[in-house]
N, C-alpha and C positions, 0 to 999 in steps of 0.2 A: 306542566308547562316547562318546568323546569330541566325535566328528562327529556324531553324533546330539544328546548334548548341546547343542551349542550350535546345531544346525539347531531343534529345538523352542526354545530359546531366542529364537533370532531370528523365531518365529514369535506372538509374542503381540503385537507392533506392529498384525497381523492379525487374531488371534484376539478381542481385546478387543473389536470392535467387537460381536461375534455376541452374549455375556452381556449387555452394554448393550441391543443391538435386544430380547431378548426381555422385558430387564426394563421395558423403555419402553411393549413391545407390551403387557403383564400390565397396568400401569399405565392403560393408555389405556384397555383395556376392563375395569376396574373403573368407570371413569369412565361408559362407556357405558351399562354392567349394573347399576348404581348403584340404582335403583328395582326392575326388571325379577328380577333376580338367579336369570339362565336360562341364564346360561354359569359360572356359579363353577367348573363341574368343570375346564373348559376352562381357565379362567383361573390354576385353581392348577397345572393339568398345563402350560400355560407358564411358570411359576414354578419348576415340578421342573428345566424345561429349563435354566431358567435359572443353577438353582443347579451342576449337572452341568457347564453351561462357562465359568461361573463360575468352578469348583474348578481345572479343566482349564488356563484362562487365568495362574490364580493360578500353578501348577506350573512350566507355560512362561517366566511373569515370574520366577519365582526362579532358573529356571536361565539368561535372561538375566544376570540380576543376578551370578553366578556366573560365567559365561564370559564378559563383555564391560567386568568390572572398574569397574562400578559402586562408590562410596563407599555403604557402607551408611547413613550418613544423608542420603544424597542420595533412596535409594529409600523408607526406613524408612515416613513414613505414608502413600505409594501403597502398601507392602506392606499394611500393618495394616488397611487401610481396606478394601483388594481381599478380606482373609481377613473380614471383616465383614458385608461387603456379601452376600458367599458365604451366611454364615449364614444372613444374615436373608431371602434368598433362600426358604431351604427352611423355616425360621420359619414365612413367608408361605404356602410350600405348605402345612406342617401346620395355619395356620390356617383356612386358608380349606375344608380336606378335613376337619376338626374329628375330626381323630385322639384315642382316647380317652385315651391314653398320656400328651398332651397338652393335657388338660384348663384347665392353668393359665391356656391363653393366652386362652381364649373370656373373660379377663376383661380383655382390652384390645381395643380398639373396629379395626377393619378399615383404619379412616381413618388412625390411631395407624399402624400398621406402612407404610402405603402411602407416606405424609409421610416417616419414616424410612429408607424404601429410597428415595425420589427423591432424598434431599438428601446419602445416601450413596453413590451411585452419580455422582452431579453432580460432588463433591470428590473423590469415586475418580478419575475422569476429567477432572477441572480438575488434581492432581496429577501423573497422565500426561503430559498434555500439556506440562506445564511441564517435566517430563526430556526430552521429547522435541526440542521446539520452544526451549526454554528459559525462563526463570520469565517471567511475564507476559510471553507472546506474546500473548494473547488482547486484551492491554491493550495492546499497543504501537503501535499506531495514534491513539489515543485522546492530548490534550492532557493535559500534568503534572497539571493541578488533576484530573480526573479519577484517573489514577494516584495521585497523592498520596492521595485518598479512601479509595482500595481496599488501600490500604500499602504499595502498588509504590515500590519506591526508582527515583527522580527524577535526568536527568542535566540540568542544563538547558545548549545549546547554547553556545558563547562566539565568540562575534564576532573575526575577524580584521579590525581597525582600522586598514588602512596607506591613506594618503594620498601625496601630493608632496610634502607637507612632513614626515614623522616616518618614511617608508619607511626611511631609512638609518641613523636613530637607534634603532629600535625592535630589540628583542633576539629576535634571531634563535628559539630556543629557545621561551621565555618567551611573547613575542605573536606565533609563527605555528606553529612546530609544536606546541606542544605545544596550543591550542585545537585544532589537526587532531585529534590526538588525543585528546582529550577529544570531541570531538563524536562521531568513529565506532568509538571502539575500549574506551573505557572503560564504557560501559552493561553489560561482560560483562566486563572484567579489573578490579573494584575493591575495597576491603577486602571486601567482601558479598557477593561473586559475581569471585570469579576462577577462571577458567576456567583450567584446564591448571595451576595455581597461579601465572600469572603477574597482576599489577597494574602497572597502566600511570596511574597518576591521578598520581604526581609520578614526577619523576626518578629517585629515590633506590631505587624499586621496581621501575622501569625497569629500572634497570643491575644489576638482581639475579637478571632474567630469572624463568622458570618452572619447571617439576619436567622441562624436557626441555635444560634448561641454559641460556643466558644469549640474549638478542636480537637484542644489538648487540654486531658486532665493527666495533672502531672503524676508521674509513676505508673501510671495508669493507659497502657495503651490500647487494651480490648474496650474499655471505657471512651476512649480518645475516638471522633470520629475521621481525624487524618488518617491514623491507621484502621479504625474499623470497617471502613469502606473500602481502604485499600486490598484487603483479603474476602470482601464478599465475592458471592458466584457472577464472572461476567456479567452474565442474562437480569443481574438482579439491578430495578431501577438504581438503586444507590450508590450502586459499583461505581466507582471511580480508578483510575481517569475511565471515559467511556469505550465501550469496550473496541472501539473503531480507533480509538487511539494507540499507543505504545505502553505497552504494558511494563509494571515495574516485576524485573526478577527476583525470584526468591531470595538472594543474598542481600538484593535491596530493601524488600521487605522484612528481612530481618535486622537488618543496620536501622532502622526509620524505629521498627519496636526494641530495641534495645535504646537509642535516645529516651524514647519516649520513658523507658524504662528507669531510667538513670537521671529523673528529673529535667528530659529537653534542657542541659546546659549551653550554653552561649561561648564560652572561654574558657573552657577545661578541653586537654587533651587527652588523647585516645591514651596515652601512658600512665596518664595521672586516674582517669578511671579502672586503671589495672584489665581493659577489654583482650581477650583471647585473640590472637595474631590472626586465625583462621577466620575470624570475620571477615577480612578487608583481604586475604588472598587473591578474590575472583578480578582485585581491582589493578594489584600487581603488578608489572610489564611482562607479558605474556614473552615465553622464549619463541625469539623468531625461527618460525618454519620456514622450510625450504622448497615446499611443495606447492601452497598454491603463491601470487602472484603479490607483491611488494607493494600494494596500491589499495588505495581505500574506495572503496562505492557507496552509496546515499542506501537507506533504507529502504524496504520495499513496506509500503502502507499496509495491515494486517489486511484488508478485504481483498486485497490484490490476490494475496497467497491462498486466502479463505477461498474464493472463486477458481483456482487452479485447484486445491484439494478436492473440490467437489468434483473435480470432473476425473477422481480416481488416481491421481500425480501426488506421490509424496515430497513434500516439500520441507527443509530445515535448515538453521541454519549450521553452519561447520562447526560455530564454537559459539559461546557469548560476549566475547570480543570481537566478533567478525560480522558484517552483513553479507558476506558471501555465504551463496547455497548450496546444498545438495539435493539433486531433484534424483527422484528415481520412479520408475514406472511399471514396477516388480508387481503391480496389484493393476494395471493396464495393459493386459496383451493384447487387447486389441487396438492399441496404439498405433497408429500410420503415421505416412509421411505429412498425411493431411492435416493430421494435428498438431503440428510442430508449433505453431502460429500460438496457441493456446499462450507457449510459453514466454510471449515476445514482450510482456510486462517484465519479468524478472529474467532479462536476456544478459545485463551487464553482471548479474551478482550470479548468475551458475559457474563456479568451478568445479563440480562432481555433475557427470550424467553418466546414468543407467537405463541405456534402452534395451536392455536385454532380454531377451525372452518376447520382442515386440514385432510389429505387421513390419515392421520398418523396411527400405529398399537403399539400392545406391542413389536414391534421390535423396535423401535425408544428408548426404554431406556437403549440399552447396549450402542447404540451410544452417547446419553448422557451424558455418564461419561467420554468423552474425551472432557467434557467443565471442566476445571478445575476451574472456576471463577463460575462458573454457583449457581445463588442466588433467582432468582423467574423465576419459570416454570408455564405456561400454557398449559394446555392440556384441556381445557374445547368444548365442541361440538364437541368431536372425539370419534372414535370408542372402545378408549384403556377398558382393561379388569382390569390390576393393575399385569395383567403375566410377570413378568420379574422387579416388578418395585422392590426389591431388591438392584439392578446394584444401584441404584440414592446413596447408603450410603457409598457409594465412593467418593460422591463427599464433601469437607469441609464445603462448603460455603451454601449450599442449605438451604434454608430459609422457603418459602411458593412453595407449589404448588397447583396448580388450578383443580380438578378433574370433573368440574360441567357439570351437563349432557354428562355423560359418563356410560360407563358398569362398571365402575370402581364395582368388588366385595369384602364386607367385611370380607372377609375370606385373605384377603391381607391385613387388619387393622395393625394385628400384628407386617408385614415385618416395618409399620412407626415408628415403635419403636426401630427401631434401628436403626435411623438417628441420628445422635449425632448433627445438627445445626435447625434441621428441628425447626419450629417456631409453620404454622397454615396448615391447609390439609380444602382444600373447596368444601366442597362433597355433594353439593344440585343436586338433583334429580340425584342420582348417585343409586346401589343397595343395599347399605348399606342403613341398618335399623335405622332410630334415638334413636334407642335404645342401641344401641351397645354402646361404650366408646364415650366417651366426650369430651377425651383428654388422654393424653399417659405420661410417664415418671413423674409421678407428678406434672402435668399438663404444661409441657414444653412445647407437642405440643397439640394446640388445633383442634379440629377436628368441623367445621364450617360445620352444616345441613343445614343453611340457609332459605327460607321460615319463613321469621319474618313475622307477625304480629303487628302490631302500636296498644295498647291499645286506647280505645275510648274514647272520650272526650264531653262532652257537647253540643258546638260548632258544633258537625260532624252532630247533628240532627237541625239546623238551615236551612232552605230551603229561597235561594237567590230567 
């Protein structure tokens, strides 16, 4: 009874969706039938269904709740709200089939009920999710002021600050691990939301551990489950942070098990532990480049990138300082223009694209100019003509583009001179004549024919 138990239990993660599809479907064709009102029968006989697994789904979620140790106010108003939505489910059949038993109701208007079951079924399932996924998934992509609106509690990121000059002064604790921690680990252990019961936002909550006993054993970090979790396999339930979250880098993970190593102090400095400089390099002020663009963009959420890899697109990013990308599509030749769309999640953070070697057409550069970062373009072994390629002097940033073995024609030269960042244009075996220009705007951008030549040397007529 018990394996039955909690098998229907673990079955309404599933089942939930089917009450929602029919209450949407009921919904939709009220909307349709609206005027007309030639399917009502239909319509409330979806509603019957609805309320039937409705009930069913409701069942299964309580003996979840029941077998998988759920805090009953963790579930309490996805319960209440599921047994609600239920009701008015079958409400809505008896209204609409004008049962006489229920007379009452033909005195509230169709609209009335239909409003009240969308906007209960919406927090039915905004509720869900948030057990599921955890409280504002839905919201965590989205920048604080955003969140902040909607009442989502705010972590804002803290800057690890080390230099050449304060690296060995700065407290160990204090300015590097514990902003580690605050940036990926306390959005879900803090007074508001601690998970497992543990709180990780000061020290003092730290060393108190959670409901499965303590974190940190001191010196000891393979022992330690702050760190021991931190380096299991994603996939593995324990892994922390989840693997849908923002993972911590290897330099990071190394800084977290060296504290842990060095007895998690509090108020000793990284100089006074006598720690190797190369620890805290990756944290450094990175020497500013001049290639891609002076501006900072938001993260892209790992499933976003997960979802684009899968469909054959490599995805990275430029550095571990940057959320800017590099996409390339060297393992997708059969890449079109039709696919462009795929990439319109991570549109603001590309500054490298390689479509080379892809289906692509002159239709791919109107699409281009909704990369606003976009800095080096490849187009090299495609079809392009250089039709359309105008659209690119829109974009600020654009630097080099690649035209090599393409139809690219010099009768399009012209349009390069009116890129105001353009740099170099590399047009070997392309139909442009090596005769033409050499470079544009006073030699701002160069126009690269390629097919060098090595003058000969002495040496080259030596016979090994």
């Amino acid at each position: 009874m018990d394996i039955l138990k909690q098998f229907l239990g673990r079955l309404h993660p599933l089942l939930v969706h089917l009450p929602i599809g029919f209450i949407i479907l009921g919904l939709l064709l009220q909307w349709y039938d609206r005027k007309i009102h030639a399917y009502t029968k239909i319509i409330a006989l979806v509603f019957l269904w609805a309320g039937f697994c409705s009930a069913f789904t409701c069942l299964t979620g309580y003996l979840q709740y029941l077998g998988e140790g759920y805090a009953f106010a963790t579930i309490k108003w996805h319960l209440w709200l599921g047994i609600i939505t239920t009701l008015f489910c079958f409400l809505m059949y008896l209204r609409l089939t004008e049962t006489p038993l229920m007379v009452f109701l033909m005195r509230f208007p169709t609209l009335l009920f239909s409003i009240l079951l969308f906007v209960l079924v919406s927090f039915t399932g905004h509720l869900g999710g948030d057990i599921t996924h955890g409280k504002g998934y839905l919201l965590e992509p989205f920048p604080n002021s955003v969140k902040s609106f909607f009442g989502h509690e705010t972590f804002e990121e803290k800057t690890i600050a080390l230099n050449e000059e304060n690296w060995q002064t700065s407290l160990f604790y204090e300015d590097v691990v514990q902003p580690l921690i605050n940036n990926k680990c306390v959005s879900c252990h803090n007074p508001k939301k601690a998970k497992g019961k543990l709180k990780l936002h000061s020290l003092e909550d730290m060393l108190k551990g959670g409901e499965n006993g303590e974190v940190i054993v001191q010196n000891n970090p393979e022992e330690s489950p702050l760190f021991s979790r931190l380096v299991l396999p994603k996939d593995h339930e324990d892994h922390m942070p989840p693997k849908e979250k923002t993972q911590l880098t290897k330099e990071e993970l190394i800084l977290i098990k060296t504290w842990i190593s060095n007895g998690n102090p509090s108020e000793t400095t990284i100089g006074q532990l006598g720690l190797e400089k190369e620890l805290f390099l990756s944290f450094f002020p990175q020497k500013k480049n001049n290639i891609y663009p002076d501006t900072t963009v938001a993260a892209i959420p790992l499933d976003s990138i997960v979802s684009i890899k899968k469909f054959g697109i490599h995805v990275q990013q430029v550095n571990n300082t940057s959320n800017f990308l590099t996409v390339s599509c060297i393992n997708k030749p059969s890449f079109g223009d039709s696919d462009f769309d795929i990439l319109n999640p991570i549109k603001e953070q590309i500054v490298v694209l390689d479509l080379g070697g892809t289906q692509i057409t002159d239709g791919i550069f109107e699409k281009l100019t909704t990369l606003p970062h976009l800095t080096l373009l490849k187009l090299d072994n495609t079809s392009v003509s250089g039709n359309g390629i105008a659209f690119l002097k829109q974009l600020q940033h654009l630097k080099s583009i690649n035209l090599t073995h393409t139809n690219f024609k010099g009768s399009f030269i012209p349009s390069l001179g009116e890129f105001k960042t353009l740099q170099k244009v590399y047009l070997y075996n392309t139909e442009v004549s090596q005769n033409e220009e050499q470079s544009l705007n006073n030699h701002q951008i160069i126009l690269d024919y390629g097919n060098y030549e090595l003058p000969k040397i002495a040496a080259d007529s030596i016979v090994y």
